[in-house]
N, C-alpha and C positions, 0 to 999 in steps of 0.2 A: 800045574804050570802049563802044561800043554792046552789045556781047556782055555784057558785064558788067554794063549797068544792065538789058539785059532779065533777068540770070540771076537779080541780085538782086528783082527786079520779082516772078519768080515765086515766091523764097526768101519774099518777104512774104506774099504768099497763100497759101503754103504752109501755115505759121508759123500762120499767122490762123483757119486752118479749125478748130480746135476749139474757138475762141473763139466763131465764130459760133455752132456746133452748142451750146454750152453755153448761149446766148443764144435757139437756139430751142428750149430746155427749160426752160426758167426756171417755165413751169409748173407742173413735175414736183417731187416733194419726195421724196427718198430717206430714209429713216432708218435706221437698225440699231438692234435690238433686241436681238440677243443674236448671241454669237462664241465658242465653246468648242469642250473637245473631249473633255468629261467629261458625265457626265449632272447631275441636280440635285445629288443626293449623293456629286459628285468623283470617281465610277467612270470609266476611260476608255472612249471608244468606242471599237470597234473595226467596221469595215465586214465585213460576213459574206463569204464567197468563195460562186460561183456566177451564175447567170442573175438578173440584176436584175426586180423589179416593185416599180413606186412603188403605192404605196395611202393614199389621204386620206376620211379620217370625218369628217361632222359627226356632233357628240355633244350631247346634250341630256338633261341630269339635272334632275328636278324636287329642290323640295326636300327636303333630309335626305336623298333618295335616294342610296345606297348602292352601289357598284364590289366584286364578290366579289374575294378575292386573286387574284391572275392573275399572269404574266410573260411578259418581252417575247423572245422568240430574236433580234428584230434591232433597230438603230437606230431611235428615233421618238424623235418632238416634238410639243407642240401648242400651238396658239396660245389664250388664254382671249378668247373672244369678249363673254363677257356674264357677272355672277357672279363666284364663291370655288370653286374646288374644294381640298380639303384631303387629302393625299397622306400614306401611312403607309407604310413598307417596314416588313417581316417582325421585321427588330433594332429597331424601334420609332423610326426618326427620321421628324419630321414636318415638312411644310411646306405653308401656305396659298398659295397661286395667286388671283390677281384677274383681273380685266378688264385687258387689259394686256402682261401677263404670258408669258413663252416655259415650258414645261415640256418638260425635257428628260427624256425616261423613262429609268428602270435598265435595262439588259438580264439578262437572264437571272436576276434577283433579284424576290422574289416582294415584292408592294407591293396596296394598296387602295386606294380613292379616295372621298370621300363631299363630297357636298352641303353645307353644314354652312348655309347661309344660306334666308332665306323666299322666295326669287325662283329662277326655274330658271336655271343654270350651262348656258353654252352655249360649245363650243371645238372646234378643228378639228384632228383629230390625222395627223400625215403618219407612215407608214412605208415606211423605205429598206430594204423584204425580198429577198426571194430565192425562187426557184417550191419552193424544197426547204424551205423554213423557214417558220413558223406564226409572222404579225405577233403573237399573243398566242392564249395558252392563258389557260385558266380553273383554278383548283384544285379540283378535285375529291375529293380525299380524303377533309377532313373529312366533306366532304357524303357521301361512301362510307361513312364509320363512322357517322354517325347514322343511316343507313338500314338497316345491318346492329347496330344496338344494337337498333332498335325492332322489326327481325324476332326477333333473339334472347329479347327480352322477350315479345312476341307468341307466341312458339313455347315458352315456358316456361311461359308462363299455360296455354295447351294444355294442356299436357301433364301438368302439376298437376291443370287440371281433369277433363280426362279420366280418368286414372288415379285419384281420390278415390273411386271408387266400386267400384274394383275389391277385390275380398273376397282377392286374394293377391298382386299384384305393389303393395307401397307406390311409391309417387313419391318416397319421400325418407326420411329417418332419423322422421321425424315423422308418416309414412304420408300426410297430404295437407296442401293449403293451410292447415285449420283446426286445426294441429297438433292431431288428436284423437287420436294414438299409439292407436289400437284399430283393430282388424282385426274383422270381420262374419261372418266362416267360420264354420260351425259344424260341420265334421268334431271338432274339440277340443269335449267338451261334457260334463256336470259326472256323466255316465253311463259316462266313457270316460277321463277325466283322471287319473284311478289307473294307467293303464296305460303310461302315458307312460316313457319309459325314457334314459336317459343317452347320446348318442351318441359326441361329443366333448366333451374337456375341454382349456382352454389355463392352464397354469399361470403367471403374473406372477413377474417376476421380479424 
């Protein structure tokens, strides 16, 4: 009998001890904010394979300030600390984020981000990378083709200007930029223009 009231004795304290521990957190306030397993626009996660590195950014966009297109190779989030940031992927679906708010990034879909409010957006973005994998690229392209349009324009103006002056090679059907179809030679000249002779002829057909 004695066995059995100590064994229960200790069954009660047993029992008891996460009641305590819960009593001395009462403190503490847990919440959850967010639980998925998709990013904002329903794509699923997927965890990258490789050597893990965590990396966490504060970010601080003044206003209207502007995110070029980018995408992401691996899982992130970020929390909005302060602000609106206003989220746009590539197919055109949009969504505002507040103070609050969990943003779940796309992966590997190209997206922007802008300010859109008078006060700076301030949020803290976590990425679950990989040492082989780039938490985010920037797009580059377009910003490739305006670079290489305004060389092309650049190097065409040359090349007009340049050549306008030349008395035999025209730059163009129209000989120079001031379409003046007239050539400055004067090998042809009204002493010598009798002598001129037939070389080719293409007949239409």
């Amino acid at each position: 009998m004695k066995i059995i009231s100590l064994l229960l004795i200790y069954l009660l304290l047993f029992l008891s001890l996460p009641t305590f521990a819960i009593e001395n957190e009462e403190d503490i306030k847990v919440t959850k904010i967010i639980e998925t397993d998709t990013s904002w626009e329903k794509t699923k996660i997927i965890y990258p394979n490789g050597d893990s590195k965590i990396t966490a950014l504060l970010v601080e966009m003044q206003p209207k300030a502007k995110m070029k297109m980018h995408h992401h190779e691996v899982p992130s989030f970020g929390y909005i600390l302060e602000g609106t940031i206003r989220v746009q992927s590539e197919s055109g679906d949009i969504k505002n984020f507040s103070k609050g708010d969990v943003v779940v990034e796309m992966i590997n879909k190209k997206h922007s981000g802008v300010n859109p409010g008078d006060t700076i957006t301030k949020f803290i973005v976590f990425y679950m990378g990989t040492e082989n994998l780039k938490n985010t690229i920037m797009e580059e392209k377009k910003v490739y083709i305006r670079l290489m349009q305004k060389v092309y324009v650049i190097s065409l103006f040359f090349i007009l200007f340049s050549c306008s002056d030349s008395n035999i090679n025209w730059s163009s059907y129209v000989n120079d930029i001031q379409n003046q179809r007239f050539s400055e030679i004067d090998e042809i000249n009204i002493s010598n223009v009798d002598q001129l002779k037939l070389k080719w002829l293409k007949e239409q057909e």
